[in-house]
PDB file of the backbone (N, CA, C, O) and the ligand in Angstrom, with CONECT records:
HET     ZN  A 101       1
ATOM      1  N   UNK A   1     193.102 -26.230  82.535  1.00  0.00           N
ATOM      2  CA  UNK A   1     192.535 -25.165  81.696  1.00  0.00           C
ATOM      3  C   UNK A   1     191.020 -25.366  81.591  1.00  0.00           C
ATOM      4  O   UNK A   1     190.460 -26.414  81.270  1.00  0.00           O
ATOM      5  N   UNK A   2     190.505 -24.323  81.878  1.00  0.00           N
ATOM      6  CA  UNK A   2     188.775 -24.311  82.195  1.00  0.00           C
ATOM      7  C   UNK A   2     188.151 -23.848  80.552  1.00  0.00           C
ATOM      8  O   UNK A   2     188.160 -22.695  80.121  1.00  0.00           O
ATOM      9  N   UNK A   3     187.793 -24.683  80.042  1.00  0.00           N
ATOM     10  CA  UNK A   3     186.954 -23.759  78.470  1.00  0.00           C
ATOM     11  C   UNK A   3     185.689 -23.810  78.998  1.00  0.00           C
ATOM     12  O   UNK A   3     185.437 -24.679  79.833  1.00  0.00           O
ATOM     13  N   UNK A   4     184.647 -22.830  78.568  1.00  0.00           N
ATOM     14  CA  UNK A   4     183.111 -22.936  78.286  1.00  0.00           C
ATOM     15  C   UNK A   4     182.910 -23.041  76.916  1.00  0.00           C
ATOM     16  O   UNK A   4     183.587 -22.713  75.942  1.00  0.00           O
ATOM     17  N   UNK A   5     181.392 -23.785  77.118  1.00  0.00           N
ATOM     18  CA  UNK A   5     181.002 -24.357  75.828  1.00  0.00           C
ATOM     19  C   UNK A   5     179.725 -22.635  75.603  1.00  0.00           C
ATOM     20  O   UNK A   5     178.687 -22.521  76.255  1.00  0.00           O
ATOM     21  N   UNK A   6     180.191 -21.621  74.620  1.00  0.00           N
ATOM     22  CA  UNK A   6     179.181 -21.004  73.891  1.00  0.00           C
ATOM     23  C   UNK A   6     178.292 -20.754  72.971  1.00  0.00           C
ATOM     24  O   UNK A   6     178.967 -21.027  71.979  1.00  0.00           O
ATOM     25  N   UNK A   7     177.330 -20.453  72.590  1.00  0.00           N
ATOM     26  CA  UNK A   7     176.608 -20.679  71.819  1.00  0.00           C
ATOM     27  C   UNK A   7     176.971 -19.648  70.836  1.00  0.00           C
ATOM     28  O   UNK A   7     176.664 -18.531  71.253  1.00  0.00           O
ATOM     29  N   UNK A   8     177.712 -19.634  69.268  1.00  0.00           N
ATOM     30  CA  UNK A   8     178.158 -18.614  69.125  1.00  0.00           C
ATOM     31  C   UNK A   8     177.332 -17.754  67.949  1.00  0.00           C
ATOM     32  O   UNK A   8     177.883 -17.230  66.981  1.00  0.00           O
ATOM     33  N   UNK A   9     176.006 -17.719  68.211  1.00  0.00           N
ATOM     34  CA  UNK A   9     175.233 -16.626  67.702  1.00  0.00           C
ATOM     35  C   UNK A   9     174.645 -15.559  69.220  1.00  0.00           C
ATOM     36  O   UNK A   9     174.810 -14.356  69.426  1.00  0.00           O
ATOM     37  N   UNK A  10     173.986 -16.551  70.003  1.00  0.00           N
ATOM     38  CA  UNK A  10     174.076 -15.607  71.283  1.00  0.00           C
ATOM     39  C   UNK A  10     174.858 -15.183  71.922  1.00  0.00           C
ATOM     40  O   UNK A  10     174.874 -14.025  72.340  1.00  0.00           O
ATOM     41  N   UNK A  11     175.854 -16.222  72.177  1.00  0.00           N
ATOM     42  CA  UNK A  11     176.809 -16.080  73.156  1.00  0.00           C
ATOM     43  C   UNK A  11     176.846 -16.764  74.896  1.00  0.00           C
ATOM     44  O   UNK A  11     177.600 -16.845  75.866  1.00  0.00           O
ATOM     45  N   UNK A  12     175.717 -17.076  74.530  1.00  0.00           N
ATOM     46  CA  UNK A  12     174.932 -17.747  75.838  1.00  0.00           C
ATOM     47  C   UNK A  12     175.719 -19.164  76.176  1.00  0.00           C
ATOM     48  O   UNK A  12     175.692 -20.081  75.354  1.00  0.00           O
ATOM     49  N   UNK A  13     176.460 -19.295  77.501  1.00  0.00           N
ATOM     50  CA  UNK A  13     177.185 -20.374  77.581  1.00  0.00           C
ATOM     51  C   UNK A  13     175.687 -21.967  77.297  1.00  0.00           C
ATOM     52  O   UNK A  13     174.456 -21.988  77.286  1.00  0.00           O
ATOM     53  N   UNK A  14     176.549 -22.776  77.162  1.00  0.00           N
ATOM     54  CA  UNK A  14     175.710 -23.878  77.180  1.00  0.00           C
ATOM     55  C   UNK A  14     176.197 -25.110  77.593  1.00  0.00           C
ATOM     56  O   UNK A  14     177.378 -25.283  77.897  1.00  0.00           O
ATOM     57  N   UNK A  15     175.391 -25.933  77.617  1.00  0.00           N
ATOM     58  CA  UNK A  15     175.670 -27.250  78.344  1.00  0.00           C
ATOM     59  C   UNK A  15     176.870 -28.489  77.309  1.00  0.00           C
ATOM     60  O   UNK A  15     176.614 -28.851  76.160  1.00  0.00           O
ATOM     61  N   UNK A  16     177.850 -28.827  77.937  1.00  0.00           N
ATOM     62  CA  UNK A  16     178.528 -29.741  76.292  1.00  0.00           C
ATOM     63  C   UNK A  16     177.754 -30.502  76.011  1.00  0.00           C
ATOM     64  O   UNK A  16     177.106 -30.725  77.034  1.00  0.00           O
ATOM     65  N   UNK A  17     177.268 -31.273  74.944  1.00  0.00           N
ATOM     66  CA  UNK A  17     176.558 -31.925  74.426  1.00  0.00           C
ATOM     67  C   UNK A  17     174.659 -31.872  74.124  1.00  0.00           C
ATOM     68  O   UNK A  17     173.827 -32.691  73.734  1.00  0.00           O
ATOM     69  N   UNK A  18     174.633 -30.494  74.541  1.00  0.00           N
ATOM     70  CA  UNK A  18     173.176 -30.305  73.663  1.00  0.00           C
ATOM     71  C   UNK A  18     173.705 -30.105  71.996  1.00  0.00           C
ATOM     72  O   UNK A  18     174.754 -29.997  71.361  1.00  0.00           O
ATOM     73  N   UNK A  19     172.273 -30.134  71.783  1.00  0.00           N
ATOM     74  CA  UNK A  19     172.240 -30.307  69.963  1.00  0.00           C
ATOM     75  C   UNK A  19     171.935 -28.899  69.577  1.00  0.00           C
ATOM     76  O   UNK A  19     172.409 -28.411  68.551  1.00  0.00           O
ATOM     77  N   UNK A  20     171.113 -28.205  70.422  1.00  0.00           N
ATOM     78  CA  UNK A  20     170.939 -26.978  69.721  1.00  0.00           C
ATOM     79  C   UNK A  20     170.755 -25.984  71.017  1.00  0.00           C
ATOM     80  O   UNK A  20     170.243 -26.278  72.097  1.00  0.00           O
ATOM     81  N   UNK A  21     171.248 -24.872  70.656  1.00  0.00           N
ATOM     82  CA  UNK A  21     171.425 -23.806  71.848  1.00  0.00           C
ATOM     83  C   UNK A  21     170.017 -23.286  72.245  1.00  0.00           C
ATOM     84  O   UNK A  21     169.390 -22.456  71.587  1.00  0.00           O
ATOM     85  N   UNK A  22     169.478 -24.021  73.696  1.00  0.00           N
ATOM     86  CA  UNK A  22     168.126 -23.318  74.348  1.00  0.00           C
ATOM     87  C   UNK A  22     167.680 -22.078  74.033  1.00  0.00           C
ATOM     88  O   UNK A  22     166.453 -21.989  74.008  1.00  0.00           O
ATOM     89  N   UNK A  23     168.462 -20.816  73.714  1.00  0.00           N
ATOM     90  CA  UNK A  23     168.421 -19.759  73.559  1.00  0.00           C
ATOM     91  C   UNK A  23     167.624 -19.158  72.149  1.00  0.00           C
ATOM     92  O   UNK A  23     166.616 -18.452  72.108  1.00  0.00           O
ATOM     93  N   UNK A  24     168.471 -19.717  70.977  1.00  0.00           N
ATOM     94  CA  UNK A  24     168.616 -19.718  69.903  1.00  0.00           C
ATOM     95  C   UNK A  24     167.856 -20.334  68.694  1.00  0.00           C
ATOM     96  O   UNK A  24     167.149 -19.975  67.752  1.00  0.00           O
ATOM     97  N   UNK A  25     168.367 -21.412  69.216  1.00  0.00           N
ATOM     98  CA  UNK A  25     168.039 -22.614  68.435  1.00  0.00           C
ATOM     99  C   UNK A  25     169.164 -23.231  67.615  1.00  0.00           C
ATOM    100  O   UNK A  25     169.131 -24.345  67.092  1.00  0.00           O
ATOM    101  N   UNK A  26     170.371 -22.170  67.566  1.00  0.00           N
ATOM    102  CA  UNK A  26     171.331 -22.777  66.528  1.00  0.00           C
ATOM    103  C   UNK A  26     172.264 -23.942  66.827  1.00  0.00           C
ATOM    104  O   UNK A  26     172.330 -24.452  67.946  1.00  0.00           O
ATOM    105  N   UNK A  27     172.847 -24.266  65.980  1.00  0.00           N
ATOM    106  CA  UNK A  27     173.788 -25.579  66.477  1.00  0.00           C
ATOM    107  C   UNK A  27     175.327 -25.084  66.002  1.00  0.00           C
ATOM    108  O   UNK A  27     176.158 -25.587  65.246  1.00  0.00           O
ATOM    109  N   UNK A  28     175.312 -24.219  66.571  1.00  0.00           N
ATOM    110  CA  UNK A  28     176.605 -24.163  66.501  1.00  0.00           C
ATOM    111  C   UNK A  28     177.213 -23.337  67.400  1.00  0.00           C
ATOM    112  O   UNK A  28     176.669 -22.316  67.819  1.00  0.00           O
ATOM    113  N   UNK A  29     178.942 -23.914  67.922  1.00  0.00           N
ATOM    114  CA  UNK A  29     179.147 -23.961  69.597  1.00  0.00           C
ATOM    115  C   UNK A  29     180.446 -23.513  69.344  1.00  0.00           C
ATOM    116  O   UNK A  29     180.945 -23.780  68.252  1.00  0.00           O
ATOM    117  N   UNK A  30     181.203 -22.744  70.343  1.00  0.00           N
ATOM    118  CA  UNK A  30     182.866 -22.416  70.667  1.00  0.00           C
ATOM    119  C   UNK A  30     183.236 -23.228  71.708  1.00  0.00           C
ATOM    120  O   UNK A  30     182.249 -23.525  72.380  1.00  0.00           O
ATOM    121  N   UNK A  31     184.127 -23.648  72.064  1.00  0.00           N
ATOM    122  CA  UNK A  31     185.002 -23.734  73.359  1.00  0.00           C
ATOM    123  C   UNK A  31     185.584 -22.095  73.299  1.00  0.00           C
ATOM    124  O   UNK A  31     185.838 -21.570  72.216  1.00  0.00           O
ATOM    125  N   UNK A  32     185.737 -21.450  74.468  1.00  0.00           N
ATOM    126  CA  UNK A  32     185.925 -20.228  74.860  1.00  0.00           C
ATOM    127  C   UNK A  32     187.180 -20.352  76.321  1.00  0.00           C
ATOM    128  O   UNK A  32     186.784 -20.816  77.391  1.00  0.00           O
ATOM    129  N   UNK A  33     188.039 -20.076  76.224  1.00  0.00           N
ATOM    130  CA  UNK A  33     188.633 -20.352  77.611  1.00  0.00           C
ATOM    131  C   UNK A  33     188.604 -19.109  78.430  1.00  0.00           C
ATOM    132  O   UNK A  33     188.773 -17.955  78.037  1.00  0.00           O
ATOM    133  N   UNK A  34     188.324 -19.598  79.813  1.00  0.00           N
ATOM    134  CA  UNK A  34     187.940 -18.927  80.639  1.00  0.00           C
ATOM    135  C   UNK A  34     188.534 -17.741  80.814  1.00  0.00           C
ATOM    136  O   UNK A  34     188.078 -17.306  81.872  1.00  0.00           O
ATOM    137  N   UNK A  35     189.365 -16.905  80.328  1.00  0.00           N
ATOM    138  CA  UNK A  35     190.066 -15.836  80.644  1.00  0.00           C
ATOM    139  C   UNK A  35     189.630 -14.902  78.839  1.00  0.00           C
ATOM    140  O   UNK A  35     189.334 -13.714  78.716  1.00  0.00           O
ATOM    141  N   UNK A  36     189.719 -15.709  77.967  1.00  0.00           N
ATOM    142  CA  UNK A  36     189.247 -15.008  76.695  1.00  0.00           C
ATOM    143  C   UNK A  36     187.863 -14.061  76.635  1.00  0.00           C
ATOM    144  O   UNK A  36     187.176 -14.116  77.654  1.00  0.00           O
ATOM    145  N   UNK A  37     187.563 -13.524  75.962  1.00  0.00           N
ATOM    146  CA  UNK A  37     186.394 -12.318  75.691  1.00  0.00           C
ATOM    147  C   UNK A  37     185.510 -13.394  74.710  1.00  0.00           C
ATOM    148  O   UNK A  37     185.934 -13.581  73.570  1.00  0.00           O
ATOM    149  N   UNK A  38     184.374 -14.044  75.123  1.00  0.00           N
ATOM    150  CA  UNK A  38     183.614 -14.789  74.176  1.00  0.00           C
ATOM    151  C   UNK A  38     183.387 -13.816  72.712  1.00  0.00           C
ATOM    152  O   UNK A  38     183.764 -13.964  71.549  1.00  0.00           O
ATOM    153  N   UNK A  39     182.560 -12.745  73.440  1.00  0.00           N
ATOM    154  CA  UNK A  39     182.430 -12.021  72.199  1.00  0.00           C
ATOM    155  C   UNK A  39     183.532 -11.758  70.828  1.00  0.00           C
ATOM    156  O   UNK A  39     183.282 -11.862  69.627  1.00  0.00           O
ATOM    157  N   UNK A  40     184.711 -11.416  71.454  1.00  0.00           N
ATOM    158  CA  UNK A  40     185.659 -11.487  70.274  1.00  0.00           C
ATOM    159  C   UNK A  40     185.903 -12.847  69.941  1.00  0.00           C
ATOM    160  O   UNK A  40     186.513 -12.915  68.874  1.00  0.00           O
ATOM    161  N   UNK A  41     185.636 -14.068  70.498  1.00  0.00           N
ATOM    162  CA  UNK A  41     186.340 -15.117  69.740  1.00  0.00           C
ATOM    163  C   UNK A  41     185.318 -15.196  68.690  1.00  0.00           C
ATOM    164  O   UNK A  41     185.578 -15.544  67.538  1.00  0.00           O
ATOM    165  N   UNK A  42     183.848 -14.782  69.216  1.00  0.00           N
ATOM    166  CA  UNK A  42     182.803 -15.635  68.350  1.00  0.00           C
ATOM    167  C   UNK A  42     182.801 -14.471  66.931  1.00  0.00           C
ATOM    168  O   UNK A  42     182.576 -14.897  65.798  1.00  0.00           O
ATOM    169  N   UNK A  43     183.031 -13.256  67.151  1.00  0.00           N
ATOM    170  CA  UNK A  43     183.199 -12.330  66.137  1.00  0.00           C
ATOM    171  C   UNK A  43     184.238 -12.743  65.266  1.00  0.00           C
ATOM    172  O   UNK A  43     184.068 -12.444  64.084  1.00  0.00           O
ATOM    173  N   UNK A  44     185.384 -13.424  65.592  1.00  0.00           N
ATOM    174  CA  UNK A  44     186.961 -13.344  64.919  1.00  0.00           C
ATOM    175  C   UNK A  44     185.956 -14.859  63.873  1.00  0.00           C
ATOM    176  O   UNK A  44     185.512 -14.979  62.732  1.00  0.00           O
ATOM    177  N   UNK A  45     186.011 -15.582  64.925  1.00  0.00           N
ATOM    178  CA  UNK A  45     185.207 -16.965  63.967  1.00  0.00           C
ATOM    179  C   UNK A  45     183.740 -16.464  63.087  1.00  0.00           C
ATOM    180  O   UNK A  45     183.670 -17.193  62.097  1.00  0.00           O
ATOM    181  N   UNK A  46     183.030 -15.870  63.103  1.00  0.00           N
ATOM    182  CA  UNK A  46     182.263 -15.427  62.274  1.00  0.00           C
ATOM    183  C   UNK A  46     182.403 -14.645  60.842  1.00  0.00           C
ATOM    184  O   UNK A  46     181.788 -14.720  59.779  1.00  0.00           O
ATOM    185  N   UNK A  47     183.682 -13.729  61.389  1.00  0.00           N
ATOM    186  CA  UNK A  47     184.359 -13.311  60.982  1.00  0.00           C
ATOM    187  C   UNK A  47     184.734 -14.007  59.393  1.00  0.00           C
ATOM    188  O   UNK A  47     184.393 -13.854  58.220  1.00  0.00           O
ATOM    189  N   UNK A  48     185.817 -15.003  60.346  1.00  0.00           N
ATOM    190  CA  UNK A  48     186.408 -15.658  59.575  1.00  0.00           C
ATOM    191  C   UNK A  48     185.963 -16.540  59.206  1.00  0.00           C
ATOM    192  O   UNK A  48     186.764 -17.177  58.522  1.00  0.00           O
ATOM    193  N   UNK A  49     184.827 -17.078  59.305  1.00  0.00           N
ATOM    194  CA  UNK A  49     184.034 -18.287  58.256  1.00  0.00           C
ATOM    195  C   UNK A  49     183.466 -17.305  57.139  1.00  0.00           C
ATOM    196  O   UNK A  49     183.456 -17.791  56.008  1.00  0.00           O
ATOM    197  N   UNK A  50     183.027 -16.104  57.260  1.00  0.00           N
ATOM    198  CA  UNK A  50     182.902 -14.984  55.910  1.00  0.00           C
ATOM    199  C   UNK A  50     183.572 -15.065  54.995  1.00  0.00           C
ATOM    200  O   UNK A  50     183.304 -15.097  53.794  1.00  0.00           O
ATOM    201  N   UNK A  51     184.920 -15.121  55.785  1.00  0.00           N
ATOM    202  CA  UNK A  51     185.854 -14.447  54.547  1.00  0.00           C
ATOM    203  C   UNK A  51     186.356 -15.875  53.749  1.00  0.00           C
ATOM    204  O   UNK A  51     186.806 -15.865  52.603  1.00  0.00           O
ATOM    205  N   UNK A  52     186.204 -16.985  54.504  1.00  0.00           N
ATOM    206  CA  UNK A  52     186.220 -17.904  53.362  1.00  0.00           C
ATOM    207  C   UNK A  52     185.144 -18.723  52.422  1.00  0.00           C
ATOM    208  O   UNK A  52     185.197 -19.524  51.489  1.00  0.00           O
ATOM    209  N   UNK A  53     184.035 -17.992  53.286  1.00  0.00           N
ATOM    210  CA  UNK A  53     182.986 -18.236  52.111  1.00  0.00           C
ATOM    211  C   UNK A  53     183.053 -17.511  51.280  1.00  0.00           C
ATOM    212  O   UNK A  53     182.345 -17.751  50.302  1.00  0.00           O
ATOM    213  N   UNK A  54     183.745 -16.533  51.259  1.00  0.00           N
ATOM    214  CA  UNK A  54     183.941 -15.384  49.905  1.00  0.00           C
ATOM    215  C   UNK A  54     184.792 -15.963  49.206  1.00  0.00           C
ATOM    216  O   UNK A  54     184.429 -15.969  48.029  1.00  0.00           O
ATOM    217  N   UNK A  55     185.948 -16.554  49.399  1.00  0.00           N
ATOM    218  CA  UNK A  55     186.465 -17.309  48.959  1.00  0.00           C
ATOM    219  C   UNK A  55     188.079 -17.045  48.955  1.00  0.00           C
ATOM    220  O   UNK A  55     188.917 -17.198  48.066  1.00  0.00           O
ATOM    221  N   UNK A  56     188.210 -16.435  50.749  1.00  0.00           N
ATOM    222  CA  UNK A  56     189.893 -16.612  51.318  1.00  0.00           C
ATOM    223  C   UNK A  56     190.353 -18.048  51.726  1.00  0.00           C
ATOM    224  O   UNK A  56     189.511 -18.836  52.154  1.00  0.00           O
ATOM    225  N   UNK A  57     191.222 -18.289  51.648  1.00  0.00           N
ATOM    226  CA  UNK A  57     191.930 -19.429  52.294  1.00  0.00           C
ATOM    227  C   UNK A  57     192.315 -19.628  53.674  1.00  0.00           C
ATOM    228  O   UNK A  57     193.322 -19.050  54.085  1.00  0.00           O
ATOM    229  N   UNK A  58     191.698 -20.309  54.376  1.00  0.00           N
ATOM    230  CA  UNK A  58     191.768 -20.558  55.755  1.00  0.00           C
ATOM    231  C   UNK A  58     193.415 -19.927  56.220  1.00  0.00           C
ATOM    232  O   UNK A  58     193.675 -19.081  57.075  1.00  0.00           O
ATOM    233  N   UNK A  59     194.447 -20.761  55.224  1.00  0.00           N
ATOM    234  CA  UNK A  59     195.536 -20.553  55.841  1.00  0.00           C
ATOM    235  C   UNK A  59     195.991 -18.856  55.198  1.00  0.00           C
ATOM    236  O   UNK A  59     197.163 -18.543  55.408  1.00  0.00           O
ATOM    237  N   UNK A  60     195.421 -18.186  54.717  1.00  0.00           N
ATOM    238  CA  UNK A  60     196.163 -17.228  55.000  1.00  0.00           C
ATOM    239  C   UNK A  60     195.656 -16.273  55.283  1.00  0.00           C
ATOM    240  O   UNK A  60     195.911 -15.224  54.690  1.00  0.00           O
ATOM    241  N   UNK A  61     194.428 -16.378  56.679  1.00  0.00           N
ATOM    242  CA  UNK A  61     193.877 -15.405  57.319  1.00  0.00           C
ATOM    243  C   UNK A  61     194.467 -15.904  58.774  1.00  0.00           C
ATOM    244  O   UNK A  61     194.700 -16.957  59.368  1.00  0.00           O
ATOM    245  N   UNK A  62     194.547 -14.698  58.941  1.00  0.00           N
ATOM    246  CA  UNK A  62     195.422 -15.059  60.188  1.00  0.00           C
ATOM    247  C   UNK A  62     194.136 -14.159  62.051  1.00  0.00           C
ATOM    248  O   UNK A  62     194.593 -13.958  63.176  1.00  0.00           O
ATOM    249  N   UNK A  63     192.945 -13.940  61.671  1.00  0.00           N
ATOM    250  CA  UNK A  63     192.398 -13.758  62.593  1.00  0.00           C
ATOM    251  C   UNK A  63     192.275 -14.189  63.747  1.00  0.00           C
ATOM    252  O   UNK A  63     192.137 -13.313  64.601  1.00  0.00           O
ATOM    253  N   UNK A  64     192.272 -15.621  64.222  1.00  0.00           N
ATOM    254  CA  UNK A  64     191.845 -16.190  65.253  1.00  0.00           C
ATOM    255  C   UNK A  64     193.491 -16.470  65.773  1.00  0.00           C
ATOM    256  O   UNK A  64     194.388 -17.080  65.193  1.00  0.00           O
ATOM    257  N   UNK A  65     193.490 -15.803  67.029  1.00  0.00           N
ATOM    258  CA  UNK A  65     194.836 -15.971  67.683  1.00  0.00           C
ATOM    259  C   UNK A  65     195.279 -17.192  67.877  1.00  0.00           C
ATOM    260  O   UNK A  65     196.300 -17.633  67.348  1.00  0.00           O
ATOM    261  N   UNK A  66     194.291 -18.032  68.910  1.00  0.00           N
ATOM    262  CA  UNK A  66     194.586 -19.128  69.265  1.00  0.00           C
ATOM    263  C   UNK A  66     193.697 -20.178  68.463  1.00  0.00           C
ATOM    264  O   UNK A  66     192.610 -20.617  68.838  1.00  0.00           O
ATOM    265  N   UNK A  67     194.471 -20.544  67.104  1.00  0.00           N
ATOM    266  CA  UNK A  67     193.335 -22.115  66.476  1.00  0.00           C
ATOM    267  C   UNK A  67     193.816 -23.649  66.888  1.00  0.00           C
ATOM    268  O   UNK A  67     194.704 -24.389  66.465  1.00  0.00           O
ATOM    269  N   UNK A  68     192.780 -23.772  67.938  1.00  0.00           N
ATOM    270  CA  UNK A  68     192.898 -25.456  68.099  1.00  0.00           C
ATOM    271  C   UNK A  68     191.823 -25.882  67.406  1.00  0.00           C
ATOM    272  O   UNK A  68     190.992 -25.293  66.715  1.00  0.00           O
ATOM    273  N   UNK A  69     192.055 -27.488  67.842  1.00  0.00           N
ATOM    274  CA  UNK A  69     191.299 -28.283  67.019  1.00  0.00           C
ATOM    275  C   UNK A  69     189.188 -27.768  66.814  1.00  0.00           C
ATOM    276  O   UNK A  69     188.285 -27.835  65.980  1.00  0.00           O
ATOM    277  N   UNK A  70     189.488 -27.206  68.491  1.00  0.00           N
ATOM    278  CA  UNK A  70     188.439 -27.408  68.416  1.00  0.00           C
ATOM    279  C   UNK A  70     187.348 -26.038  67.916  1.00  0.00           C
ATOM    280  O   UNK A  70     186.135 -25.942  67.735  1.00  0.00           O
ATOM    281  N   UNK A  71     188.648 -24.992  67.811  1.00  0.00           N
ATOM    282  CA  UNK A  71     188.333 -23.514  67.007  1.00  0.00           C
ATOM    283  C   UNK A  71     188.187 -24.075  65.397  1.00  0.00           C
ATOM    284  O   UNK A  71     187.256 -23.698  64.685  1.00  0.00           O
ATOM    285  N   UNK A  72     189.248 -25.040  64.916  1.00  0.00           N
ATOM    286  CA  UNK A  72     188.929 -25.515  63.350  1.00  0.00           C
ATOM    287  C   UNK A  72     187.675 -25.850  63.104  1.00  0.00           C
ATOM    288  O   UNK A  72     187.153 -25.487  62.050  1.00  0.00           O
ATOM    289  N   UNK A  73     186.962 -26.623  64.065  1.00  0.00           N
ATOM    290  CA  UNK A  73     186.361 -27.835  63.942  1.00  0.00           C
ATOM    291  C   UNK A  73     185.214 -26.672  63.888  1.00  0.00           C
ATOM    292  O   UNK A  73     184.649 -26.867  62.813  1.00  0.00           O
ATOM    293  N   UNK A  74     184.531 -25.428  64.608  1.00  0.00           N
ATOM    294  CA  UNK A  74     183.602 -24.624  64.831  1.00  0.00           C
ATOM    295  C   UNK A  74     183.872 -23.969  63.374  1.00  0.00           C
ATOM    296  O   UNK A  74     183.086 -24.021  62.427  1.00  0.00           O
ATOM    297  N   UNK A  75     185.080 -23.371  63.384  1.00  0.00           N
ATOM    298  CA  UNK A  75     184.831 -22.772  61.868  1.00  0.00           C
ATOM    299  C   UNK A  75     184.198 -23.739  60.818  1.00  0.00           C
ATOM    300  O   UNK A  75     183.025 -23.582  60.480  1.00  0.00           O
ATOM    301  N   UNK A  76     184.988 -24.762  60.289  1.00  0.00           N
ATOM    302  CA  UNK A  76     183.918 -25.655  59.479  1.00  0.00           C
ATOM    303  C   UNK A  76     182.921 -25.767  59.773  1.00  0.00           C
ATOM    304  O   UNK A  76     182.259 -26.036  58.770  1.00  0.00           O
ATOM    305  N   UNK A  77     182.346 -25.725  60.605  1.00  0.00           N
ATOM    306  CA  UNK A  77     180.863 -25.787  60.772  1.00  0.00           C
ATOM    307  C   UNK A  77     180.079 -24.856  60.408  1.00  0.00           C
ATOM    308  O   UNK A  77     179.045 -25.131  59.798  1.00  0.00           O
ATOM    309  N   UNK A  78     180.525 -23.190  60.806  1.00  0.00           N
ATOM    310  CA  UNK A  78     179.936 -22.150  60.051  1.00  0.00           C
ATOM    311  C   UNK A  78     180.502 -22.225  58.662  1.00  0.00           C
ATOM    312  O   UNK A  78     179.615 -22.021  57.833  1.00  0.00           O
ATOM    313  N   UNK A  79     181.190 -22.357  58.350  1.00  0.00           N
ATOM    314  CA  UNK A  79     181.462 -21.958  56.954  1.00  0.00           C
ATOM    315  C   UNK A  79     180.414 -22.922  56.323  1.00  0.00           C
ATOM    316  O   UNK A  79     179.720 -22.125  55.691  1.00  0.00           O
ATOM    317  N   UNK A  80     179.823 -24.290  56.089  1.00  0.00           N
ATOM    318  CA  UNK A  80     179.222 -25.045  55.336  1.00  0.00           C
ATOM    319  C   UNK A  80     178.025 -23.780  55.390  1.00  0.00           C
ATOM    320  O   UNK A  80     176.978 -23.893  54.752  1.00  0.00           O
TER     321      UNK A  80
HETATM  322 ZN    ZN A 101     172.171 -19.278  71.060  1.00  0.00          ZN2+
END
């Protein structure tokens, strides 16, 4: 299984292990798998770090189709 690493305010793939997206500047990244629509994952996760800064509960939004570790791990990061 092929993921890209995106930058998920641009969208601009990026390298694994930079600190901040060349593009941007932001630090914060998706794994995207190669057959998915970046744009909707990074919308569903933007999305959904909103709605629990408003103050929904992770578990009972059910937006992001596929949450692995490493979709959790990006949401916490926007949400702080
Ligand atoms: Zn960027």
């Amino acid at each position: 299984m092929t993921k890209t690493l995106i930058c998920i305010e641009c969208r601009e793939a990026v390298d694994a292990g930079v600190e901040a997206c060349p593009s941007c500047r932001q630090k914060t990244f998706a794994y995207v798998d190669q057959w998915d629509d970046a744009n909707s994952v990074c919308d569903e996760l933007l999305l959904t770090a909103a709605l629990v800064r408003a103050g929904f509960r992770q578990g009972e939004l059910s937006l992001i189709p596929v949450a692995g570790a490493e979709t959790e791990k990006t949401l916490a990061a926007c949400v702080q």
